[in-house]
N, C-alpha and C positions, 0 to 999 in steps of 0.2 A: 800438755807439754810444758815443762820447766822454764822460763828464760833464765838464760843465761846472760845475767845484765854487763859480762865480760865481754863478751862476743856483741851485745846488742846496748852500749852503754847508753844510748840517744834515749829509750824508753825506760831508763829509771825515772822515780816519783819528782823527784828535786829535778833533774835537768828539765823534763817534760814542762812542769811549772812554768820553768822561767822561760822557755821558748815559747810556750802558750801565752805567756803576760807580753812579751816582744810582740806576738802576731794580733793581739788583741789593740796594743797601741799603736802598732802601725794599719791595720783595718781600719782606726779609728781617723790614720793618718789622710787615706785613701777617702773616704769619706770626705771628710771637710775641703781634701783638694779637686775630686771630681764633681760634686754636686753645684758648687758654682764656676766652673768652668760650662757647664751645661745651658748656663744661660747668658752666653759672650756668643758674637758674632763669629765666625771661622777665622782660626789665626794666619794671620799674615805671614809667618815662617814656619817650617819645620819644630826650631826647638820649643816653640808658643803653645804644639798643638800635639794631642791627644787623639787618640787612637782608640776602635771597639771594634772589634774583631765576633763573629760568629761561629762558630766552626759546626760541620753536621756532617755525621760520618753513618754507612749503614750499607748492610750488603745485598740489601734488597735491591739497589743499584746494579747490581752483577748476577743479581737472578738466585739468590741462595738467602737461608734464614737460619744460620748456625754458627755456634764458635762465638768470636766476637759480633754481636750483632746491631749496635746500637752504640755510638758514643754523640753528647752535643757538650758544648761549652761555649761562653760568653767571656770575653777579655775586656778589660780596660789598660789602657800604658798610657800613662800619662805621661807631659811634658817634662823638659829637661828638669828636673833638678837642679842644674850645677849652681845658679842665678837663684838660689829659693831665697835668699835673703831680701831680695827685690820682688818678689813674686805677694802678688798682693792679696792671694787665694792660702797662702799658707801661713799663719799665725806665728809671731814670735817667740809664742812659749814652746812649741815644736820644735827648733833650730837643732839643739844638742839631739833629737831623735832623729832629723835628718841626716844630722853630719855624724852619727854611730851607723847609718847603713852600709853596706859593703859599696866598695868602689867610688863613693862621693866625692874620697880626696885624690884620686888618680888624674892626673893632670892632662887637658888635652881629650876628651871623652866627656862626649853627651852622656845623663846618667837619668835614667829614666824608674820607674816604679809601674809593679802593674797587680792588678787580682783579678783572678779569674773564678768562677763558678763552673763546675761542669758533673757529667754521668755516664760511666759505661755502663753495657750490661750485655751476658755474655748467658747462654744456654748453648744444651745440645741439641743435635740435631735434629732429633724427632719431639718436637713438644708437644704433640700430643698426649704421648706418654705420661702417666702419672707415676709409677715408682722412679727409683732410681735407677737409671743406666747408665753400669760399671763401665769402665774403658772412654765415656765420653764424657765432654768438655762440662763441668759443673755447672749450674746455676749459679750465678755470681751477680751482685750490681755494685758499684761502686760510686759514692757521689761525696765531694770533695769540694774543699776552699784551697789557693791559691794567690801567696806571694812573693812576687820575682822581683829580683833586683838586675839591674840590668846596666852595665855602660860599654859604648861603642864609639867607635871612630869610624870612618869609612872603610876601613877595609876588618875591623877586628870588635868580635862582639863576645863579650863577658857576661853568662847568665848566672845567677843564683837563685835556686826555689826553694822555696819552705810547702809544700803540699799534707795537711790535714783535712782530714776525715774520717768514712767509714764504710766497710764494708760489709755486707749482709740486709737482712731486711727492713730496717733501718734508715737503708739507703734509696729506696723506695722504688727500688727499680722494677720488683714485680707489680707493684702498682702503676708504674707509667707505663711496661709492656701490656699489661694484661687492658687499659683502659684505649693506648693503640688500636693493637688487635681489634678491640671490641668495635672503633670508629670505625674504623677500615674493613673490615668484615672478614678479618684474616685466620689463622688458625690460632686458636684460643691454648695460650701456653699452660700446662695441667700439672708439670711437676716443680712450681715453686719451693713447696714444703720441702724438698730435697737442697735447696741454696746452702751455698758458705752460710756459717753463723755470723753473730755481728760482732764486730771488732773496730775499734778506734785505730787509727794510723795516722803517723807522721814519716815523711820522710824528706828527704834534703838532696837537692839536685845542682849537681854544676855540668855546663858545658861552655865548649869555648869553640869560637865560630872563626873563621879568617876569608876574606872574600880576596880571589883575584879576579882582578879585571882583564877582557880582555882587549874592550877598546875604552878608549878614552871619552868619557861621558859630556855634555847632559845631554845628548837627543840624537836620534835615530837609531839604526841597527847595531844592534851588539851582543855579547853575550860575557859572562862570568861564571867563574867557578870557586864554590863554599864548598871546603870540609868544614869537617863537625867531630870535637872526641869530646865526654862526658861522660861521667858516670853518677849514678842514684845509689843510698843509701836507706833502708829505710823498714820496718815491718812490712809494708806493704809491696814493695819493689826493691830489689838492690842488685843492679847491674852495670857493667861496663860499656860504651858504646862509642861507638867511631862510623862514619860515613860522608857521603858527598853530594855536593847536587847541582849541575847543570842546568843553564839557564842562556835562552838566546830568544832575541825578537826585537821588537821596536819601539824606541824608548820605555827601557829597562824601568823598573822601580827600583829606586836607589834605597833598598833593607837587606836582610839579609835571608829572603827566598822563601818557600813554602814547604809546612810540614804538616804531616796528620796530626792528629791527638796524641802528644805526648809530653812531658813536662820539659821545659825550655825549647817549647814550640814556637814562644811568641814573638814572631820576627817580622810583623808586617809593618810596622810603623817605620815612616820614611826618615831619614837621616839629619839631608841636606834640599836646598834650593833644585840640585841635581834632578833628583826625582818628579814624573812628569803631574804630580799631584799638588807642587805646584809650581807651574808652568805655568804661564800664562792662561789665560782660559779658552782662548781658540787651539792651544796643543794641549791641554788636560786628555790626553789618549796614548792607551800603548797596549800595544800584544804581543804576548809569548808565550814559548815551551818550554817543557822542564823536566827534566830525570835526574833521579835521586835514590841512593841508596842509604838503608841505616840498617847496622848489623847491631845486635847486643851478645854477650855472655854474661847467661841471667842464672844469678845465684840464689834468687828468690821472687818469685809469684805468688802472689796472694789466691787470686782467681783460681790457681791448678794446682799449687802446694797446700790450699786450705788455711784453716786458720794455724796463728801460730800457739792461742793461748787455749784454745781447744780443740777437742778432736770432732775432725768435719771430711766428708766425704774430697778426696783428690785423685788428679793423677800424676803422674810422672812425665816429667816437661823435659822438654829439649833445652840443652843448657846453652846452645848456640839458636841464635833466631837471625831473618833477615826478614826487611820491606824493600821494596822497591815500588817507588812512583811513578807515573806518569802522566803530563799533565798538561795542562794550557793555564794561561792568565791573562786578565785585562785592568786597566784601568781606566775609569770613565769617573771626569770631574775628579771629587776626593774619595773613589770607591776604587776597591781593588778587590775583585772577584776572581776566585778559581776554583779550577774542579782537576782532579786527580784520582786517578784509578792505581789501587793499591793493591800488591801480591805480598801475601804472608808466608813466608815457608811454616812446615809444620812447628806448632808450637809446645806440643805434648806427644809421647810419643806412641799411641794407641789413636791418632787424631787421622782419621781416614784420610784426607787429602790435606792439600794446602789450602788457604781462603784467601779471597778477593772481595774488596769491598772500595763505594766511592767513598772518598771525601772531599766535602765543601767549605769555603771560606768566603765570606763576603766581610772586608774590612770600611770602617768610614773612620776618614782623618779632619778634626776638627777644631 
């Protein structure tokens, strides 16, 4: 297939470059600022203190091994920002690269930095099967770099993501399914050779988050309510998205809520003093529930519209999608665990049912 570098301006040769040299310098940036943070005792405030997040997602939780089957990722957000001048982990020849990132100079807003690593991988339903079978969900893995920029106040959260990588095999994913399988003595997936081909992607994410409260915080029973509207651009994703997500129980974490696997996911890092993470250390505990919805209209899938720069087996996607979550959480000391049972509506439209799959989060603030 052609690109059309009108319609798709982000992957011409010259812009790619220089967006690739941006993410390469500020990786570089991420680096020097987590790896000695790593050997400090737990910080004393919120804005001091850094965030790692786990996320593990799969439907073998809900009894089924199709469609999307597999996603994990690893986050780091590190501390404020706003004070890097003072910050004795961040080198002063950096200065002008901190203060070029989005949102630094927004007054009044914590401004945080984060990268993430992570892998989807998606088959059809019978992997047994070794040709290809038409009408169902491809072979696909996707595994990726991630950097978000991020600033918040307590009730309004500003993401921006830059997400590189690649899709196909490459991305290793029939090698981490097929080496699963094998541990666990499960069914041995047979129609790899059939996967998307491999392709390089970038793509560019913003959303914007707004919390209300509905009691007045720091401690005891409460609950709040985040929407979320956002849209992605990108070869690999480009969709529109808006939704919500309810939250009640006791001594809330003061972020901005839980989500599955998806870009400007990353909201578990605490705010303020508020949050009961840090609390004193005989209140370091809190539990709650939560439902959430997120709808998209997706004007491109990599996974089910195949590649873009060659021709590769697809099908024909629903260009309206929804998830809806439901879920518990806790907090114990600086950890903040949850689990979430997630409904997909159909996402292709030969995709025999909907799908249901858990996701997990265990975050440590540090």
């Amino acid at each position: 297939m052609r690109v059309n570098t009108t319609t798709y301006p982000f992957i011409t040769a010259g812009v790619a470059m220089t967006i690739q040299d941006k993410i390469t310098r500020i990786f570089f940036l991420v680096l020097i600022t987590a790896v000695p943070c790593t050997v400090y005792a737990q910080a004393d405030t919120p804005r001091d203190a850094s965030t790692f997040t786990f996320y593990q997602e799969n439907d073998l939780y809900t009894g089924t091994d199709r469609d999307y089957t597999n996603g994990i990722k690893l986050t780091w957000i590190s501390a404020d920002l706003t004070d890097y001048r003072n910050n004795p982990n961040i080198p002063q020849w950096s200065y002008p690269l901190v203060e070029s990132l989005p949102f630094v100079n927004e007054p009044g807003y914590v401004r945080t930095l984060s990268f993430s690593i992570g892998q989807n991988i998606y088959t059809p339903e019978n992997i047994k099967e070794s040709g290809l079978q038409e009408g169902d969900h491809p072979y696909a893995g996707i595994s990726y770099c991630a950097i978000g920029f991020h600033s918040r106040n307590n009730q309004r959260m500003h993401t921006l993501e830059l997400d590189m990588g690649i899709v196909g095999p490459h991305s290793y994913a029939e090698k981490i399914q097929k080496a699963v399988h094998r541990w666990t003595d499960s069914k041995y997936p047979s129609g790899w050779d059939n996967q998307i081909k491999d392709e390089p992607f970038l793509n560019v994410y913003y959303e914007r988050k707004v919390k209300f409260l509905g009691t007045v915080r720091p401690a005891g029973i409460g609950y709040d309510i985040i929407p979320h509207l956002g849209c992605s651009v990108g070869n690999a994703y480009t969709a529109a998205s808006a939704g919500a997500q309810v939250r009640w129980g006791w001594n809330l974490p003061n972020d901005f809520g839980t989500s599955f696997i998806r870009p400007g996911s990353d909201t578990n890092a605490p705010y303020d003093e508020d949050d009961p993470r840090f609390f004193p250390e005989s209140g370091q505990f809190g539990v709650h529930v939560f439902a959430a919805l997120h709808g998209s209209a997706v004007l491109r899938n990599v996974v089910l519209d195949g590649n873009l720069y060659r021709t590769s087996y697809h099908v024909d996607k629903e260009p309206f999608v929804a998830h809806v979550l439901l879920g518990f959480g806790m907090i114990v000391h600086r950890f903040k665990i949850t689990y979430a049972y997630v409904h997909a509506t159909r996402q292709f439209k030969t995709q025999d049912d909907s799908q249901a799959y858990g996701t997990i989060s265990v975050s440590y603030t540090f």
